[in-house]
Every structure is written in C-alpha cells, then in structure tokens.
C-alpha positions as CSV (number, residue, x, y, z in Angstrom):
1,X,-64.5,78.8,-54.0
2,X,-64.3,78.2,-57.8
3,X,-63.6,75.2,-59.2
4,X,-60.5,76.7,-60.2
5,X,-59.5,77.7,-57.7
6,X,-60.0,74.9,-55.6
7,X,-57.6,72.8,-58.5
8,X,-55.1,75.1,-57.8
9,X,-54.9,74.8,-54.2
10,X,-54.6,71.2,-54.8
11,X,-52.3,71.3,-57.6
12,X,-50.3,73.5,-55.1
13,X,-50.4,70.8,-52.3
14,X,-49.5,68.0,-54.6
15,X,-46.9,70.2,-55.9
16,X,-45.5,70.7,-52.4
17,X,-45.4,67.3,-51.2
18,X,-43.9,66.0,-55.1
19,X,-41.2,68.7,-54.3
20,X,-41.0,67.6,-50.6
21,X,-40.4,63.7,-51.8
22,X,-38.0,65.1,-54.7
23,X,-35.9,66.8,-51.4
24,X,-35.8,64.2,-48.9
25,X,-34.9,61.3,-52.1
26,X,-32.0,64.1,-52.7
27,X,-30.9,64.1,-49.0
28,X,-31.2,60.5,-48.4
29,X,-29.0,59.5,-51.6
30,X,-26.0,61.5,-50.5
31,X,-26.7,59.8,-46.9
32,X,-26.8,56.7,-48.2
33,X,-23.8,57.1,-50.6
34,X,-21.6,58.9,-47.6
35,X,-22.7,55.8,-45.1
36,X,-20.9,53.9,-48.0
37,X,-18.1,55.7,-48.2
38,X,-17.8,55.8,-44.3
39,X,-18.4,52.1,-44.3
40,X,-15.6,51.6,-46.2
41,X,-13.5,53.9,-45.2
42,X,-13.9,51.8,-41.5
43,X,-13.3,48.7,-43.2
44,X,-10.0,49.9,-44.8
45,X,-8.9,50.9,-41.5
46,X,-10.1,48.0,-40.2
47,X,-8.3,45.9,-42.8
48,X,-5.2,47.9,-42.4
49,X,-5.2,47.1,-38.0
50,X,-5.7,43.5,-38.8
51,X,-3.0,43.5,-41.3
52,X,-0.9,45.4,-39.0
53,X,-1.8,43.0,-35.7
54,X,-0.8,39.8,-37.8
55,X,2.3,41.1,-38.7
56,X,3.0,42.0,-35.0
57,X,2.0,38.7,-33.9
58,X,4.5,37.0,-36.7
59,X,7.2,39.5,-35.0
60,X,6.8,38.5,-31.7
61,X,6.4,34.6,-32.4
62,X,9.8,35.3,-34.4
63,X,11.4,37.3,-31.5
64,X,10.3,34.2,-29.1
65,X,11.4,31.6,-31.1
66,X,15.0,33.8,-31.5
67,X,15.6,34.3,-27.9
68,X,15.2,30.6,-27.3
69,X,17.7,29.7,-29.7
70,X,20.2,32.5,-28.2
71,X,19.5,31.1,-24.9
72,X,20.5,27.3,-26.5
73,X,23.8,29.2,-28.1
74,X,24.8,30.4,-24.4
75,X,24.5,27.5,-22.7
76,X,26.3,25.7,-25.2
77,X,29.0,28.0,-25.6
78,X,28.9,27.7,-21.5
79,X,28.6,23.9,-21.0
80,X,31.8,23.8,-23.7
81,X,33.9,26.4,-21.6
82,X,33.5,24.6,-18.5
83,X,34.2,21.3,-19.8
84,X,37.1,22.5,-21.5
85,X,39.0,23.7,-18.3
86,X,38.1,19.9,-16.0
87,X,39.5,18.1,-19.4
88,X,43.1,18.4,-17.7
89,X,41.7,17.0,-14.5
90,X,40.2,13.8,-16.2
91,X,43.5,13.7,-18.5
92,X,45.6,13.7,-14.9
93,X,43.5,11.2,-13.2
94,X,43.7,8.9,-16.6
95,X,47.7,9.4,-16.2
96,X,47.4,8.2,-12.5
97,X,45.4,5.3,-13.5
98,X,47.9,4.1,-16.2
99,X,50.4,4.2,-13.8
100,X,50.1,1.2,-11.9
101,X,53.7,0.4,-11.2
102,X,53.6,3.3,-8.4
103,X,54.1,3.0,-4.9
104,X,51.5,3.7,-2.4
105,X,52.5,7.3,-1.8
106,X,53.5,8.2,-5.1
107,X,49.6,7.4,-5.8
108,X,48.4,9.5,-2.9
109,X,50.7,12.4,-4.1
110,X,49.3,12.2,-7.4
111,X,45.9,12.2,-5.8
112,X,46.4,14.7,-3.6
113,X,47.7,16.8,-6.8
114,X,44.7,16.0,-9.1
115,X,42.9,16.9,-5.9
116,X,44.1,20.5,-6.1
117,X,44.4,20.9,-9.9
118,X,40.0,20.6,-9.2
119,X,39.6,23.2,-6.5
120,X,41.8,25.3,-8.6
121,X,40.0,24.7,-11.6
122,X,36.4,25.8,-9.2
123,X,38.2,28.7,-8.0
124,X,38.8,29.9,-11.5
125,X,34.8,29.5,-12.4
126,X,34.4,31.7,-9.1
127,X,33.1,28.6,-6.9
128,X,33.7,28.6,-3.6
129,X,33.4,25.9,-0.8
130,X,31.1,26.8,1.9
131,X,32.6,27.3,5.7
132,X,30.1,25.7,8.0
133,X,31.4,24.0,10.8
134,X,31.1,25.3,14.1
135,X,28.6,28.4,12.3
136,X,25.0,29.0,12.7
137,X,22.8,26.5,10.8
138,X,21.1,28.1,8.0
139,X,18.9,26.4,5.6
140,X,19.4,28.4,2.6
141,X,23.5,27.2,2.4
142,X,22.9,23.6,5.2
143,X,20.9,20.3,4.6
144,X,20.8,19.0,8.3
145,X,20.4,15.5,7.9
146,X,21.4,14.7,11.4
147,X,21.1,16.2,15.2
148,X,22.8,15.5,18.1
149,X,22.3,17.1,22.2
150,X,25.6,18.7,23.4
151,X,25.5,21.1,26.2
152,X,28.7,22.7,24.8
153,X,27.6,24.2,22.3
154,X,24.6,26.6,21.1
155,X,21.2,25.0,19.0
156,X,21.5,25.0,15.5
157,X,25.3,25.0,16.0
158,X,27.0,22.8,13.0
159,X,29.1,20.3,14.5
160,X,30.4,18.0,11.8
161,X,30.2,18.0,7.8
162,X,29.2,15.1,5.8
163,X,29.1,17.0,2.7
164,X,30.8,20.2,1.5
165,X,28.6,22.9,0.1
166,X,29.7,25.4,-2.9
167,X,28.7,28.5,-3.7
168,X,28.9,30.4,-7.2
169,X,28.8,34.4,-5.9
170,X,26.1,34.3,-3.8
171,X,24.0,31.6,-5.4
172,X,24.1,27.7,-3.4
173,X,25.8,25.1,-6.3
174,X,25.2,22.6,-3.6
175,X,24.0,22.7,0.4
176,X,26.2,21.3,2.5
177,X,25.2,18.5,4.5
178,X,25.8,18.5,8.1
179,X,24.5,17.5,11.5
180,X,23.4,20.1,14.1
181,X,23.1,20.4,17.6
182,X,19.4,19.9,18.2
C-alpha cells in the first residue's frame, strides 16, 4: 500500500469513530435532558401527592376534632333534657320539706306522691324497673351479694331484693342486687 493510501484508510477510521463520538454525544444529550424532564415531571407529581396527603390529613384532624364537639353538643343537649323533667320532683320534695306543720300521714302521702311523680318521670325516659324475684338469676341484669340453702326452691332462684335494677330498652342502668338460693 501507498502512503496514500494508507492516510486514507486512517483518515477514514478516525473519521468513523469522530462521527461515532459526534452520535452517541447526540443520543446521550437528549437522554440526559429527557431523564430531566422525567425527573421532574416525578417530582411534580410527587409534590402534588404530598400536597394532596397534607391536606387530607388537615381534613380528617378537622373531621375528628368536629365529631367530638357534636358528641359534647348531644350530651349536653341530653344531660339538660333529663334534668329538666326531675326539676318538678326536687321542686315537690322542697315543698314537702317546707311544710313542717304536717301531720304524720299528710307527710307520707306527700312522699308517697313525690314517690310516683319519679317512676313516672323514668317511665317517660323509657326506664323500666327490673322484675327479679322469684326468676332465674342472671348476671347480666342481678348482683348476688348474698346466698342462702332452701329446699323449696330451685339454685339460682332470686329470693329477696336488696336493690331494684333498671333497665333503659334492653341496656342494664343498674343490676339489681339480690340474694340467691345457693
């Protein structure tokens, strides 16, 4: 081979691989520039589910903090409707107290009547008084606090009542307390 010819070849090869570099530097700017854009593109969505799981967070912490105070409202509104309706029981049994020129059964009557003015004010809130005596002991409704042997009657058979229970629907207000044959 020539001399010339020889600096072609290699003016050839240089050519190639300059043209090769020239091609991959153009292929790996866009590259480069789309990783960008991609990388931001994922940070603006990233941004934007932050931003968006702050807000929800606010929202719930809002709702919480809402629900309490309706819960507060309600009871209040509750607690003030109940008292309201035992207000004419107190104001009867301050009447009875203020009358202390009475006779002896004047003041039971009046007792007796304050009495019933209650258990009609708890039949009006729907409470009820439990009928246990003589019944199966149970220990959702019955507090035994006391057991006695009778041959009479069947175990866990209530057989006196120390303390009424009440019942509002089918939820206990109080157990009653009783004694049970054993």
């Amino acid at each position: 081979m020539t001399k010339s010819k020889e600096d072609k070849k290699t003016a050839d090869i240089e050519e190639k691989v300059i043209k090769e570099k020239d091609a991959e530097a153009k292929t790996s700017e866009p590259a480069e520039k789309t990783e960008t854009v991609a990388d931001n593109g994922l940070q603006k969505m990233n941004d934007e589910l932050i931003d968006s799981l702050k807000r929800l967070a606010a929202e719930y912490d809002n709702f919480r903090k809402r629900t309490t105070k309706e819960k507060e409202d309600i009871y209040n509104v509750c607690l003030i409707d109940i008292t309201e309706k035992f207000l004419p029981v107190l104001d009867n049994l301050e009447l009875a107290l203020a009358n202390k020129k009475a006779t002896q059964d004047e003041v039971q009557k009046g007792i007796e009547m304050i009495r019933k003015q209650f258990e009609d004010t708890l039949s009006k809130l729907c409470i009820k008084e439990m009928d246990c005596l003589n019944k199966q002991f149970d220990p959702e409704f019955h507090n035994a606090v006391m057991t006695v042997e009778d041959a009479t009657k069947a175990k866990g058979t209530i057989v006196e009542v120390f303390k009424k229970g009440y019942v509002y629907k089918d939820r206990v207000v109080r157990h009653s307390m009783v004694k049970v044959v054993g």
